[in-house]
C-alpha positions as CSV (number, residue, x, y, z in Angstrom):
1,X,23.2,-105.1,16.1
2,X,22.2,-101.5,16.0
3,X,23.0,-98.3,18.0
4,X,20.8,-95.3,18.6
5,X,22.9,-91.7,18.1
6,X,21.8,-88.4,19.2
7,X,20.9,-87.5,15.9
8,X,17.5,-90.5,16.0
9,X,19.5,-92.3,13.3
10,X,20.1,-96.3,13.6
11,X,24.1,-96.7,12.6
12,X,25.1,-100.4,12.8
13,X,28.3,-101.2,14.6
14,X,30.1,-102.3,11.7
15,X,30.1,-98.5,9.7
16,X,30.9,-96.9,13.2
17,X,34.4,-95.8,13.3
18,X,35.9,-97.0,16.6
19,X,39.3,-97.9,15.8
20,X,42.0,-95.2,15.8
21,X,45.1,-94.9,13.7
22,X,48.4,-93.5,15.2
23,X,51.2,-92.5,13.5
24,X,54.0,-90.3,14.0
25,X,55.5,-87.7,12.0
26,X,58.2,-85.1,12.0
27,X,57.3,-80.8,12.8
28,X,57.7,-80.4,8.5
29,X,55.2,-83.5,7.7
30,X,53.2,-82.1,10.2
31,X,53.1,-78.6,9.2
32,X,52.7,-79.7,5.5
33,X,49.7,-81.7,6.6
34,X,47.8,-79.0,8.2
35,X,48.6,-77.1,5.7
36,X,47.1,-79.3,3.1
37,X,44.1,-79.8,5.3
38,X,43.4,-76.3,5.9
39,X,43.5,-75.5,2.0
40,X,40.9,-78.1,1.3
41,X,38.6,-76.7,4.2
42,X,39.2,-80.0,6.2
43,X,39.9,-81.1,9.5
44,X,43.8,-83.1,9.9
45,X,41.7,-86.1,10.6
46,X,39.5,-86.2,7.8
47,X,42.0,-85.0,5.4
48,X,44.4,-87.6,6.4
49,X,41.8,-90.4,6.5
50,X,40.4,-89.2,2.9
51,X,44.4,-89.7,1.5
52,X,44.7,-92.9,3.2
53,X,41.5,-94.4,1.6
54,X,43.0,-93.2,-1.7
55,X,40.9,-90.0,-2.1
56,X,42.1,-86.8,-3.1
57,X,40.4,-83.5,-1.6
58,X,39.8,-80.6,-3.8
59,X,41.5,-77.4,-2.5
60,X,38.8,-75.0,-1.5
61,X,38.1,-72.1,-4.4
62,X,40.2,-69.0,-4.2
63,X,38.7,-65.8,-4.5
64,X,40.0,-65.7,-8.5
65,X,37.6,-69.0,-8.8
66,X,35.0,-67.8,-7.0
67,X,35.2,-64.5,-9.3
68,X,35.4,-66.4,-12.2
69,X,32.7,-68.7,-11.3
70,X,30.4,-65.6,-11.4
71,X,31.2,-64.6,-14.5
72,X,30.6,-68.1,-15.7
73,X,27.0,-67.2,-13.9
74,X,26.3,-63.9,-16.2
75,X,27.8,-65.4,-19.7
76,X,24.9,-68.1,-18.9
77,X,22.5,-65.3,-18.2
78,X,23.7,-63.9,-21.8
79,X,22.6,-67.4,-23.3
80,X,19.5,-67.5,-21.8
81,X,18.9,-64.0,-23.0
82,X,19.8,-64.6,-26.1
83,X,17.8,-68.2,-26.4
84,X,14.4,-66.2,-25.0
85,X,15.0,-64.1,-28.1
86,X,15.1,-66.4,-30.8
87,X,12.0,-68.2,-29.1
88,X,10.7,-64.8,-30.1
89,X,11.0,-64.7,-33.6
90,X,8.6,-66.2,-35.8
91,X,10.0,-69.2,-37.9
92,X,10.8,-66.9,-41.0
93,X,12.9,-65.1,-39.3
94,X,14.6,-67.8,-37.6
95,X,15.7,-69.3,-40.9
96,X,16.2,-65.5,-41.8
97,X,18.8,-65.4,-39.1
98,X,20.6,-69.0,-39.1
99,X,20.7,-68.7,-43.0
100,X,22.9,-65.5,-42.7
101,X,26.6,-67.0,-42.8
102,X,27.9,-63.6,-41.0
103,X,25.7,-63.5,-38.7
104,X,25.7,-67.4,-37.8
105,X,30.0,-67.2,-37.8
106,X,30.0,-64.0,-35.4
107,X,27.6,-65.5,-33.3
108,X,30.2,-69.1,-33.3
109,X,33.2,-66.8,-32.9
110,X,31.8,-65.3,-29.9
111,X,30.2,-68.3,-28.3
112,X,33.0,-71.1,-28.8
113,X,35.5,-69.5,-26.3
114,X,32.4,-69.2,-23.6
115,X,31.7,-72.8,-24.2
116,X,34.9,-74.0,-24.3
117,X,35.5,-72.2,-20.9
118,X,32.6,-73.6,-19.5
119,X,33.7,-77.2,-20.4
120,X,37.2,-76.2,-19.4
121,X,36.1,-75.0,-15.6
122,X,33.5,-78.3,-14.9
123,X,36.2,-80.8,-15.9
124,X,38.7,-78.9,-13.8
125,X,36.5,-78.9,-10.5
126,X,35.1,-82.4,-11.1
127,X,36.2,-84.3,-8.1
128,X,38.3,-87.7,-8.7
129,X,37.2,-89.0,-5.8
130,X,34.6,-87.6,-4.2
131,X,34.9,-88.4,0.2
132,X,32.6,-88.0,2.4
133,X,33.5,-85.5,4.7
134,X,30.5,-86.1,7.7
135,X,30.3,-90.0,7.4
136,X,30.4,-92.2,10.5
């Protein structure tokens, strides 16, 4: 059996969420709980939901992440640069350039760490368990 919504989608009965889940808990839990909600970006009732399923919300990025996130942007502008130059070098100079052990170990020096950080940050922000927030 389907039901027509507001939004022209079909939902059938059996995804709709029409049972409700009470529980009680003490002016500490409860402030903890908001809490918790509010630093992923989430209402009580999702976040609660999502931790009763078994997922666990990110906490929203801080303005340190968000910072750091652009400078993750601009060291990826830097290797783009940098690749759009080498694409325009002829293939002499390529081998010129790669066959040039100071050069090439500089150029890993300075890259590694960047890399590295890159990996670092994606594995850090990959979510475990990924809920989601607007289903019905």
């Amino acid at each position: 059996m389907k039901e027509m919504t507001n939004k022209s989608k079909l939902i059938s009965l059996e995804n709709k969420r029409n049972h409700v889940v009470v529980t009680k808990v003490t002016q500490g839990e409860y402030s903890k709980i908001c809490s918790a909600a509010k630093s992923c970006n989430m209402t009580v009732s999702s976040f609660v939901r999502a931790r009763c399923l078994g997922y666990k919300p990110k906490n929203k990025l801080s303005n340190e992440e968000i910072k750091l996130l652009g400078n993750l942007a601009k060291c990826r502008i830097d290797m783009v640069n940098f690749a759009n130059a080498l694409s325009g070098l002829t293939n002499e100079q390529k081998l010129s350039l790669f066959r040039n052990y100071r050069v090439m170990f500089d150029w890993y020096e300075r890259v590694v760490p960047i890399t590295n950080a890159v990996v670092d940050y994606l594995q850090s922000v990959q979510k475990v368990n990924d809920f989601p927030s607007s289903s019905t």
